[in-house]
N, C-alpha and C positions, 0 to 999 in steps of 0.2 A: 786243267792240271791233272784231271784223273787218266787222259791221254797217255801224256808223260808218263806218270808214275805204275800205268800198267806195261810202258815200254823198257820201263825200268826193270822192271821184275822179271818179265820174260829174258830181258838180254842180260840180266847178270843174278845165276847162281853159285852156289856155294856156301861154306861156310857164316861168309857176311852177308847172307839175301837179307835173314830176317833182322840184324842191325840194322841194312841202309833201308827198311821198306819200313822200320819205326819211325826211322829218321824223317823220311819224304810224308810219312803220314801226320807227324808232328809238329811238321812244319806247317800242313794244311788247316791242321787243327790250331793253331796256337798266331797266324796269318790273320789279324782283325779287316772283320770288314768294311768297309769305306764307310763314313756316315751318311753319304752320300744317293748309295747303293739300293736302299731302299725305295724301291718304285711309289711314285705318288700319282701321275698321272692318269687321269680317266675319266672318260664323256660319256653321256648317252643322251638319245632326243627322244621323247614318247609321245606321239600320238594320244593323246588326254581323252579325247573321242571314241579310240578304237583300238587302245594298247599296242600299238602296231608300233618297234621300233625306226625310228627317219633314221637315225644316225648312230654310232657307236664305236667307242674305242676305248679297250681294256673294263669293256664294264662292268664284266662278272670277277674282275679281280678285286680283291680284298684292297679297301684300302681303310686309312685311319680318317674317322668322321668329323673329330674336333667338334665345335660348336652346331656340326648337323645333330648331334644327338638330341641336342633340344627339343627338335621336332618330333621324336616320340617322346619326349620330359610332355610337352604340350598336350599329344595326343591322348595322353593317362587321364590329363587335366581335364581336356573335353570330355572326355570318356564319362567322367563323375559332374560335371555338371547337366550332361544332358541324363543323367541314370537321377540325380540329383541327391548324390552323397554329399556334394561341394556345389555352394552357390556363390556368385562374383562379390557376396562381401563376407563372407568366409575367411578367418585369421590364419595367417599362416606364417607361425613363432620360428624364429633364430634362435636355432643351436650356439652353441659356441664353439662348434664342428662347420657350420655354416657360413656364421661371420669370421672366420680363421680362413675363408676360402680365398684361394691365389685370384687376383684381378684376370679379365675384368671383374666388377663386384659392382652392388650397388651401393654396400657401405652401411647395410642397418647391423646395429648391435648387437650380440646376444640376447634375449630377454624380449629383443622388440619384438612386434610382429607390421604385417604391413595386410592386406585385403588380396586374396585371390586374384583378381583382377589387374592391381598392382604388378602381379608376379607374372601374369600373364603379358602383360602390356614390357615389363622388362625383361625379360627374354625373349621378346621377338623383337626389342630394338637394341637392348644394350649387353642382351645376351649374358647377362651376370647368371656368374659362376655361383654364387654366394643366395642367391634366388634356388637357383638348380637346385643344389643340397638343401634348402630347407623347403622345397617343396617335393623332395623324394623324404624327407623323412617324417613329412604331415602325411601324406598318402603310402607311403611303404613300410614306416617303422623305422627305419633305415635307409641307408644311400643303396647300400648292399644287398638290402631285401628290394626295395624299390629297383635296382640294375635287374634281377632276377624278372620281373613284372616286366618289365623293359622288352627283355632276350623274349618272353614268352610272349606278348603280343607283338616280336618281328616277326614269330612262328607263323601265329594264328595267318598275320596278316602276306602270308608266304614269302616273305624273306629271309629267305634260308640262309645265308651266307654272313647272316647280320648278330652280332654279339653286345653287348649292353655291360660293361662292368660300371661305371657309373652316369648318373643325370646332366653332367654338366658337357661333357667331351675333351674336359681335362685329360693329359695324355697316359693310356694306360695300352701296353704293347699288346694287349689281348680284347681291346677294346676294336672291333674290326666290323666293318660295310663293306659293299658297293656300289659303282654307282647305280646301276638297277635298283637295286632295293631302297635308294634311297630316293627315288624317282617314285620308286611304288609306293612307297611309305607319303610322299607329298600327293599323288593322287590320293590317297586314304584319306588324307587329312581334308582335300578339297570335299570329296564326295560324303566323307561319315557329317561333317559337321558345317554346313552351311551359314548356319547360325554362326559361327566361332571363327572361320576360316577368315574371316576381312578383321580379327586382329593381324594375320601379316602383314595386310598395308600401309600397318601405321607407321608414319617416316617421321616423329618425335613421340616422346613421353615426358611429362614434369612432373618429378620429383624430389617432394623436398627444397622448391623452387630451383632446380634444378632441370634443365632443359634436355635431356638425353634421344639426339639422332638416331635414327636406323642404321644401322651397318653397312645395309643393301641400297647402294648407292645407285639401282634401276631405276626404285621407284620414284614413279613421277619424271623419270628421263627416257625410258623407253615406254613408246607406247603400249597399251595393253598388260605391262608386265603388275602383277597385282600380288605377289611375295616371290619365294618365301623364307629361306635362310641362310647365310653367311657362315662362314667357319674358316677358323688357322688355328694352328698350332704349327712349331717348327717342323715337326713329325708328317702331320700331314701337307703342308703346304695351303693355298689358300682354296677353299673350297665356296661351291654355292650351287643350291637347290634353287629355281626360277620357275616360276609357273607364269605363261604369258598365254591372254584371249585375241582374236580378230573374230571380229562377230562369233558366225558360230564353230568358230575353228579356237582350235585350244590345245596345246603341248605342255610336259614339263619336262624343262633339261638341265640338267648335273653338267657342271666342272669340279673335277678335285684336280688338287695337288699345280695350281698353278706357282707361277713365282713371282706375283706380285698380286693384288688387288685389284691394278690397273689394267695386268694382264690378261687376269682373271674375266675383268669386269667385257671386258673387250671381246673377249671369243664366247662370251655368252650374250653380246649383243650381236654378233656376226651368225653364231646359230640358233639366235631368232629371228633376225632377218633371215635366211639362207631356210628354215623349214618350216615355221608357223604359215605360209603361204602353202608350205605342201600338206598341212594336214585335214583331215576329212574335216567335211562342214556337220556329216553324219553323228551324232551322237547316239553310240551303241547299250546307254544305261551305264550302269556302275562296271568297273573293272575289278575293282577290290571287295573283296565282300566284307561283313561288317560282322565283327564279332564280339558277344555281349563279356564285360568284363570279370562277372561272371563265372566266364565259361572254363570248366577243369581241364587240366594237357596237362603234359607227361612231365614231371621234373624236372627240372633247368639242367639237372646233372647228364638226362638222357638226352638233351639235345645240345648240346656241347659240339662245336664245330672246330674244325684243325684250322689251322692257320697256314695254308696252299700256296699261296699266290705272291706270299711278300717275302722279301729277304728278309732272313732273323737281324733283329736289332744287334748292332757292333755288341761284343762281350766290353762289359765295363772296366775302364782301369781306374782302381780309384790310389788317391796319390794323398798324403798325407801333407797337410801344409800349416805353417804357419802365417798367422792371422797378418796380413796388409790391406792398407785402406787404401783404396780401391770405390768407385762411380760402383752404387748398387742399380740391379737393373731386376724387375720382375719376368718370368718366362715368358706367361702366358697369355699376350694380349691378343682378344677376337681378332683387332686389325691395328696392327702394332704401327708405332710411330719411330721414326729413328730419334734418337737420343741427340740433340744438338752440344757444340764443345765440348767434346771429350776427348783429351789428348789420347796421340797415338802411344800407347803403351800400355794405356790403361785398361784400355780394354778395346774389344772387336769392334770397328767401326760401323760392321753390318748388323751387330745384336739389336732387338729392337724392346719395345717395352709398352704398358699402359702408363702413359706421363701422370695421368690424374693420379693412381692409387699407389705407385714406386714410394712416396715419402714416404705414408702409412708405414709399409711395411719394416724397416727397422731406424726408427727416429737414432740421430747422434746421439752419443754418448751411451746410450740403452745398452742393456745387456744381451747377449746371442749366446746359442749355443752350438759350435761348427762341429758336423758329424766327420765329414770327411771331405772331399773334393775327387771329380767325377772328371773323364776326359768329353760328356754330354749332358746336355739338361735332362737327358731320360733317363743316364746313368746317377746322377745327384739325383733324380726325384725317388727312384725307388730304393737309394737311401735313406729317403724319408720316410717313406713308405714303412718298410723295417722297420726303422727308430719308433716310429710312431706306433706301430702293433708293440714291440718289444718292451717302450718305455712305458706304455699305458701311460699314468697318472701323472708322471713325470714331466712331460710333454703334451698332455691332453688339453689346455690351455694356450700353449705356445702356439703362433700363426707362424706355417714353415716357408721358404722361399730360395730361390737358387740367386746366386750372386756368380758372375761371371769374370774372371781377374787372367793375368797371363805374367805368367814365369819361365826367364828364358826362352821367350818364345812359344812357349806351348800353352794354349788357350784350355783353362780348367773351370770347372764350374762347382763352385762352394755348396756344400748343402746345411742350411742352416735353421737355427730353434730363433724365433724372436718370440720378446714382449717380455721377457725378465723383469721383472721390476730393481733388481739389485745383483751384484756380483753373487754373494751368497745364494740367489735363486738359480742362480744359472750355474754354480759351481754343483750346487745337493743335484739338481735334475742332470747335468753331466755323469756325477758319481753314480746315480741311476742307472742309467745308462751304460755305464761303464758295467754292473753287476751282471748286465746281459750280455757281453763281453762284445760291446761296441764302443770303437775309441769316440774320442772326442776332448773338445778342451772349448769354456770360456772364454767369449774378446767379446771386447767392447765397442759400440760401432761409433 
């Protein structure tokens, strides 16, 4: 388009140049772009041996890590058990910042706590979100001081492209990887803690008499392959970190941004079959070097990275709606399930969902509080986001969630307050709300 619109300029002046070249500009400006658009796709194959990349594609571009973050949530963990700040029966107590967190979850309360170990054991299989944030704010203070801890050992550990706004990989537009780094980041993990690294094998955990699978649906089906992490979110698409051995040959390779699980699963057993045979049987020592936690670096402010490589997120349109009931669906599942009979109207037949934790989130009849409605689930979240700084106390309680409905056609994504206990609770925290001068209105689910 900028083509055009320098052909425009040169071929017609006059009095209307700077009218029509407002116009053309304004039109470029105000032109949303696709949701689509946003580049997800990217590989790499590493030589575990001898850092030597086999394989590569878009790997130094930034993409969105979703439930890869985990693996530096973990790597902090290790960090303090092997320094021995934190030992494996170590409490690690639920916020009601924590237990409010979007599925997947593991579903402990505020108040409770569960053992280090626990926390360790689900997040590398069940990847709870709700684990994440209460163990960034046993070790950080905060999710937010804890993301900062994050940013600063991708530094130490040289990847540079890599950005940490929270522990879980919950979707946040400035939360940004690649696959390099996150390749490098799973060598770290192999080489610093030997001890710790064969929790990624584990392919269940029971909790709470509760039987919770691995995500990573290699192990134990490809040979050799021995973790390590899973991730989706819609934003990013479906990702996976693989470390796989043959004797003494050993790689680890990244897929992001696939479009299925299956798909996913597939081209990361294709290039482990296709380059674990090519890589060195040589073992050159450590790749990564290991750095004590410790250790003082420059403020998270001074190493602050642009955002390069990815199309900016669509500009939000948010759309004012009145409350209809409507099939509620949760955004964020690790590896989301389709939603079975759901008539067509009601909603997108491709939105998918964590089936377990969907009820939880707004029981019939309960009270809500609807902020606005979003033409994305990125765009409804970082209305909540807002609401949720603006309204403080109002809202500090309420667990938030996007609901997905369609009007006239056009697919809108609700952003909403649960757990009201009464209309009156949800009308005072609306008028709240309302004093930071963000609309909203009560319904009832």
């Amino acid at each position: 388009m900028s083509h055009l619109f320098q052909a425009f300029v040169g071929r017609y002046k006059g009095p209307f140049l700077k009218i029509a070249a407002a116009c053309v500009a304004a039109s470029m400006i105000l032109t949303p772009v696709a949701a689509g658009a946003v580049a997800k796709n990217a590989v790499v194959v590493i030589d575990a041996n001898t850092g030597k990349t086999l394989y590569s594609e878009a790997a130094d571009a930034q993409r969105f890590p979703a439930s890869l973050t985990k693996m530096m949530t973990l790597y902090l963990v290790f960090e303090r058990l092997n320094n021995g700040k934190l030992s494996k029966d170590s409490r690690i107590t639920f916020s009601q910042r924590a237990a409010n967190a979007a599925p997947t979850k593991l579903g402990v309360k505020a108040g409770k706590s569960i053992s280090v170990e626990q926390a360790i054991l689900a997040l590398v299989t069940k990847s709870a979100n709700d684990v994440a944030i209460a163990v960034a704010e046993k070790i950080g203070g905060s999710e937010s001081g804890f993301a900062e801890m994050m940013t600063r050992k991708a530094r130490q550990l040289g990847m540079n492209r890599t950005t940490f706004r929270n522990a879980s990989g919950l979707p946040n537009p400035r939360q940004l990887t690649t696959a390099r780094d996150m390749a490098r980041l799973g060598i770290a993990l192999r080489e610093h803690f030997p001890r710790h690294y064969s929790y990624f094998d584990t392919r269940s955990f029971t909790f709470a008499g509760r039987r919770l699978s691995n995500h990573n649906k290699l192990l134990g089906r490809v040979e050799g392959v021995d973790g390590i992490k899973t991730g989706y979110t819609r934003a990013s698409g479906f990702n996976l970190v693989t470390s796989a051995k043959d004797g003494t040959r050993s790689i680890i390779a990244v897929v992001m941004g696939g479009k299925s699980g299956g798909s996913r699963d597939a081209r990361m057993r294709q290039l482990i079959a296709t380059y674990l045979k090519k890589g060195s049987k040589t073992d050159q020592g450590d790749l990564v070097a290991a750095v004590e936690a410790s250790k003082n670096v420059e403020p998270i402010e001074d190493i602050e990275i642009a955002i390069l490589d990815i199309e900016p997120l669509p500009p939000q349109k948010v759309v004012k709606q009145r409350p209809a009931k409507v099939a509620m669906v949760t955004a964020y599942a690790e590896e989301p399930v389709k939603r079975p009979n759901i008539g067509v109207g009601e909603i997108d037949k491709t939105m998918t969902a964590s089936v377990e934790a969907a009820p939880t989130q707004a029981a019939s009849g309960s009270w809500m509080v609807q902020i606005a409605a979003a033409d994305s689930i990125d765009g409804a979240n970082a209305l909540l986001d807002k609401a949720r700084v603006k309204g403080g106390k109002a809202v500090s309680k309420a667990s938030n969630y996007v609901q997905q409905t369609e009007k006239n056609g056009q697919i809108l994504h609700r952003a909403r307050f649960a757990g009201f206990a009464s209309q009156e609770a949800a009308v005072n925290a609306c008028n709240a709300l309302k004093k930071q001068k963000l609309s909203c209105f009560a319904v009832q689910g």
